[in-house]
C-alpha positions as a Markdown table, in Angstrom:
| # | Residue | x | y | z |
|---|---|---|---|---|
| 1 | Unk | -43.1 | 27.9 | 35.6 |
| 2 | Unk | -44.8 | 24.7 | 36.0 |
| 3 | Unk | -48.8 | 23.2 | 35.9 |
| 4 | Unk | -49.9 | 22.9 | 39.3 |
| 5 | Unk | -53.5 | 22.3 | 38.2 |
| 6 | Unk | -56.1 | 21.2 | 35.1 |
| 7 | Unk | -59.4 | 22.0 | 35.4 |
| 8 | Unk | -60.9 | 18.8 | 33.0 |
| 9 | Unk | -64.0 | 18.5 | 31.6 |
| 10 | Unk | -64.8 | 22.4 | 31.0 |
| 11 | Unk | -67.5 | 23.2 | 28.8 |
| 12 | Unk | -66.7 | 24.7 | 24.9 |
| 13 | Unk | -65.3 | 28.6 | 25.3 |
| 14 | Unk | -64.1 | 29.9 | 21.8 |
| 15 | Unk | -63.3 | 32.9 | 23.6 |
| 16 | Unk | -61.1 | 31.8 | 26.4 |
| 17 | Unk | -63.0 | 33.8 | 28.9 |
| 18 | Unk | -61.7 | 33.4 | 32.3 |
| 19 | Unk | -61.0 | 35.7 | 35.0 |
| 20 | Unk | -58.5 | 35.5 | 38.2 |
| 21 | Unk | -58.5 | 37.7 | 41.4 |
| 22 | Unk | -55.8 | 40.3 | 41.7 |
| 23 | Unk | -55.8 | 40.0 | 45.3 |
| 24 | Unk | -53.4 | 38.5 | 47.7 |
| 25 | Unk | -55.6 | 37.1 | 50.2 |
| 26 | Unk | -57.4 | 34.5 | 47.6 |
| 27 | Unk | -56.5 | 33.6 | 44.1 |
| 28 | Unk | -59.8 | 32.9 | 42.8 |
| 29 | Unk | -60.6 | 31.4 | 38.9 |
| 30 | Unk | -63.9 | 32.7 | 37.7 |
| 31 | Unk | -65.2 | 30.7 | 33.8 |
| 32 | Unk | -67.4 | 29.7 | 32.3 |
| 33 | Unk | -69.5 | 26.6 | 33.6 |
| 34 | Unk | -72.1 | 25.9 | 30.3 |
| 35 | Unk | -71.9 | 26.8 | 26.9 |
| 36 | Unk | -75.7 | 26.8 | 26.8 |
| 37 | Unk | -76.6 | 29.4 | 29.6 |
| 38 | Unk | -74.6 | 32.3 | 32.1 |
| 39 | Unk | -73.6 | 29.9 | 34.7 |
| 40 | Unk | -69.9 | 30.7 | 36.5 |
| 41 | Unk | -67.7 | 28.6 | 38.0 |
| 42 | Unk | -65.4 | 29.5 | 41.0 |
| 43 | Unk | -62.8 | 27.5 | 41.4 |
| 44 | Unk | -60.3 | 28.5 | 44.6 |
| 45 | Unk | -56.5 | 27.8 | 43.2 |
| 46 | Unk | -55.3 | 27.8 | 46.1 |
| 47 | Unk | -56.7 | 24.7 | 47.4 |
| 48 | Unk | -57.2 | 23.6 | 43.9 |
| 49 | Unk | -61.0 | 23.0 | 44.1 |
| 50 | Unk | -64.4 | 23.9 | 43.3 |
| 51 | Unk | -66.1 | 26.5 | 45.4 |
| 52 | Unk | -69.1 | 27.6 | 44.3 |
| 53 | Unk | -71.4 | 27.9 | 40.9 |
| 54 | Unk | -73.7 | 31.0 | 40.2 |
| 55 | Unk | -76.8 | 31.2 | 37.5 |
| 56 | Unk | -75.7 | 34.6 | 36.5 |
| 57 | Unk | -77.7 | 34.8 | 33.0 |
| 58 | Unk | -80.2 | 32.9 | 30.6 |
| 59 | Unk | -77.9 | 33.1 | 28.2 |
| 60 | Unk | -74.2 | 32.0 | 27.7 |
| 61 | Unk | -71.7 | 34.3 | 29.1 |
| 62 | Unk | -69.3 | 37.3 | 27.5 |
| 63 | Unk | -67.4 | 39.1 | 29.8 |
| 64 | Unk | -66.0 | 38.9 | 33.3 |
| 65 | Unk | -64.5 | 40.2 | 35.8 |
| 66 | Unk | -63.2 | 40.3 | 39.7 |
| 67 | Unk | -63.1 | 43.7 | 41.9 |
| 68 | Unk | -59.5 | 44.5 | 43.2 |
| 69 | Unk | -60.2 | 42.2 | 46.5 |
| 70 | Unk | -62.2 | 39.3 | 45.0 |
| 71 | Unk | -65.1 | 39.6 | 46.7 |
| 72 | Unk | -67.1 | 40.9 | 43.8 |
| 73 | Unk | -67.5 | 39.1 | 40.1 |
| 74 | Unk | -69.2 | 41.4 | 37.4 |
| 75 | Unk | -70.8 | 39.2 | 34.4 |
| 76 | Unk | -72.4 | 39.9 | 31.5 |
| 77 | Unk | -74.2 | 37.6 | 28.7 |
| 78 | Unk | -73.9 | 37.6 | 24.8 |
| 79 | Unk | -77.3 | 39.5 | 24.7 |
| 80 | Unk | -75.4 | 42.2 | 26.2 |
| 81 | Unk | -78.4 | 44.3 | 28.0 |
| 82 | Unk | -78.0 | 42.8 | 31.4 |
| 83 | Unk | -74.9 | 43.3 | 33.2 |
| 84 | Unk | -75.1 | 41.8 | 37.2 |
| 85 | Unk | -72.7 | 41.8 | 40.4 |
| 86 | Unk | -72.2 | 39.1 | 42.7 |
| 87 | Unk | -71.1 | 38.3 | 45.7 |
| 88 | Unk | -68.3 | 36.1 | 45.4 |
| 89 | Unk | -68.3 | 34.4 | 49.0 |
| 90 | Unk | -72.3 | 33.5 | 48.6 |
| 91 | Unk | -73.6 | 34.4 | 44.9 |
| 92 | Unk | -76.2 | 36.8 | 46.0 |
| 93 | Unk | -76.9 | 38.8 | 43.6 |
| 94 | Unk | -75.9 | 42.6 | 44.3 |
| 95 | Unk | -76.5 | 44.9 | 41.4 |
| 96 | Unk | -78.1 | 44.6 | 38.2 |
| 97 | Unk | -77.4 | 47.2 | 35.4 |
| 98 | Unk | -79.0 | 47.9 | 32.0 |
| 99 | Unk | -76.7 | 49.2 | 29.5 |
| 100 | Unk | -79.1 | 49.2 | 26.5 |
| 101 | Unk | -83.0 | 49.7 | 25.9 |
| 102 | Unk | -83.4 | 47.3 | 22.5 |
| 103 | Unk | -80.6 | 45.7 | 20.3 |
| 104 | Unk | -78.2 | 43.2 | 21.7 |
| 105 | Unk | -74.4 | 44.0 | 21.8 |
| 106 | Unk | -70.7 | 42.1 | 22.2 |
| 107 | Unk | -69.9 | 43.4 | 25.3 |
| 108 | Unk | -66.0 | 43.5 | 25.5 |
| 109 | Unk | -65.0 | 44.5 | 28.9 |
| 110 | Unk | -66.1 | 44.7 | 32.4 |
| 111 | Unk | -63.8 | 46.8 | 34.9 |
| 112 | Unk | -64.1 | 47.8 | 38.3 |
| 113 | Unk | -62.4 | 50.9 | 40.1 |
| 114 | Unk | -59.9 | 50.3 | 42.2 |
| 115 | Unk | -62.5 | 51.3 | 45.2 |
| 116 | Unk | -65.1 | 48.7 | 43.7 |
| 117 | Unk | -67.3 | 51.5 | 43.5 |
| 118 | Unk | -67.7 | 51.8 | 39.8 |
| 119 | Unk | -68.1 | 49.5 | 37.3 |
| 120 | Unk | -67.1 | 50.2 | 33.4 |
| 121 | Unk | -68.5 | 48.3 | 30.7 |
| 122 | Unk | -67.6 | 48.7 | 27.1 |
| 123 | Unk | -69.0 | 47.1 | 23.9 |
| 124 | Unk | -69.1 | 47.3 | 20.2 |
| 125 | Unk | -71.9 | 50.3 | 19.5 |
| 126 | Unk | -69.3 | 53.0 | 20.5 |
| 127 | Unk | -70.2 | 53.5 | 24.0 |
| 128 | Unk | -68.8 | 52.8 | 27.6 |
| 129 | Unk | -71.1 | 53.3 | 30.4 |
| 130 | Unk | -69.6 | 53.8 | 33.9 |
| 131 | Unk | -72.4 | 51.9 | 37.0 |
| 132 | Unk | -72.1 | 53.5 | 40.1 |
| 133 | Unk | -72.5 | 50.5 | 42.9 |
| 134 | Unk | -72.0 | 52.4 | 45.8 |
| 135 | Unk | -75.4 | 53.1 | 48.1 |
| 136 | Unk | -77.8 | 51.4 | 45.4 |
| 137 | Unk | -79.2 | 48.1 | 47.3 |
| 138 | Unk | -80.9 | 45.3 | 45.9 |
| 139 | Unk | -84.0 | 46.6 | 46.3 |
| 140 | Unk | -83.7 | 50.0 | 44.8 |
| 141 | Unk | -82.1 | 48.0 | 41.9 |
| 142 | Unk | -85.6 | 46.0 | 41.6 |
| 143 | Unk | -87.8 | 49.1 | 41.8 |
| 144 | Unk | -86.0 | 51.7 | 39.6 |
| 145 | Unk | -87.8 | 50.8 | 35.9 |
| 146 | Unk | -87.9 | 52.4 | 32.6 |
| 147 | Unk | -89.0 | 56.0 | 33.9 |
| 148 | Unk | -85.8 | 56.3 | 35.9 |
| 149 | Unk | -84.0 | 55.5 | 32.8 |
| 150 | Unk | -85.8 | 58.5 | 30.6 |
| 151 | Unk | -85.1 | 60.9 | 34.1 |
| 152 | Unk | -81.7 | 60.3 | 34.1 |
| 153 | Unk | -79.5 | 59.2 | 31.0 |
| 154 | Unk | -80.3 | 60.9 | 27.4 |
| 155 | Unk | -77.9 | 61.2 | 24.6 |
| 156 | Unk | -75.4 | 63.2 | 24.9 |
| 157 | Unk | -76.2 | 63.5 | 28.7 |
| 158 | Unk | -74.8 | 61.8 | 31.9 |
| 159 | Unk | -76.5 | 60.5 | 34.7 |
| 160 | Unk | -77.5 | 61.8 | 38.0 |
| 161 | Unk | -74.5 | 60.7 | 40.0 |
| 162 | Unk | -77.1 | 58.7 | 42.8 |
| 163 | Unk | -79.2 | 57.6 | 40.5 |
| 164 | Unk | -80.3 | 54.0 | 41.1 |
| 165 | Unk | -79.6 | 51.0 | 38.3 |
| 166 | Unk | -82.0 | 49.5 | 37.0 |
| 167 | Unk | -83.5 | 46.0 | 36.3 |
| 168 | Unk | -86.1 | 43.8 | 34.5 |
| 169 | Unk | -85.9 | 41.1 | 33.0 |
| 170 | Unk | -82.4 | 40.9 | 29.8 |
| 171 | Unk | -84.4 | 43.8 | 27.7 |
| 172 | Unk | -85.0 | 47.2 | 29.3 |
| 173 | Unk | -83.4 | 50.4 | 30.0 |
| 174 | Unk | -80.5 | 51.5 | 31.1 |
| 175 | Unk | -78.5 | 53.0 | 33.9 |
| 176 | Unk | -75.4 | 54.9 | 34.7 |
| 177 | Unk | -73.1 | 57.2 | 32.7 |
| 178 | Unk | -72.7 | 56.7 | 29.0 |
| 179 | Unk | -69.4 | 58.2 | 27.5 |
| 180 | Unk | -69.6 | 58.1 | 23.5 |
């Protein structure tokens, strides 16, 4: 095994986070591009260069991660509320998930199914909430709010299976299935 490449000048990231594509048709490097806000770099190790850079949070990031094909990136920022989904190949924003209504958490893992279809999250208050991406569109995402979150997720309750993620601002509610 050999160095074929060194990314230089790479901002401070205690936590080594990093993710790379599992897929054969690109071999993609997702990290982190400031230690002072959410913003990703892509870099394209194949032909060992810089291909794009998405704002993905205000604040610096904690966790990502690549769908089986590459074309999706999950992130999510040391506040922990907000976790998004972009499109790799443009940045457009695809989904936006709530996974807590107050306190900021370490979020710890971000994993998609092998059908990109759901998304898990896990973090340090004993939870892991499972997103449903399929059939929720941007839009929904912007319109869904607090009272979807009291309709469909209580303690000790899952979700409606189709019901829509939520967004707002990094504070809010939360969406999808929460195992704990």
């Amino acid at each position: 095994m050999s160095v074929i490449h060194t990314i230089k000048e790479t901002p401070s990231n205690p936590q080594g986070l990093c993710a790379l594509t599992t897929g054969n048709d690109a071999s993609l490097l997702a990290y982190p591009g400031s230690d002072a806000n959410g913003l990703v770099q892509i870099f394209d190790c194949k032909n060992l260069r810089n291909l794009s850079t998405i704002t993905a949070h205000d604040n610096p990031l904690a966790a990502l991660a690549f769908d089986q094909n590459g074309q999706k990136l999950a992130t999510a920022s040391e506040k922990g509320t907000v976790i998004r989904v972009y499109a790799v190949a443009n940045g457009q924003r695809l989904f936006e998930f709530r996974r807590g209504v107050k306190r900021c958490v370490a979020i710890s893992s971000l994993s998609f199914s092998v059908d990109s279809l759901h998304l898990a999250v896990s973090s340090n208050t004993e939870t892991v909430h499972i997103f449903k991406l399929e059939g929720t569109q941007p839009a929904e995402v912007e319109s869904a709010g607090l009272f979807s979150y009291f309709n469909s997720v209580r303690p000790g309750r899952s979700a409606q299976p189709s019901a829509p993620a939520l967004s707002g601002g990094e504070g809010g509610s939360c969406g999808g299935v929460l195992v704990g």
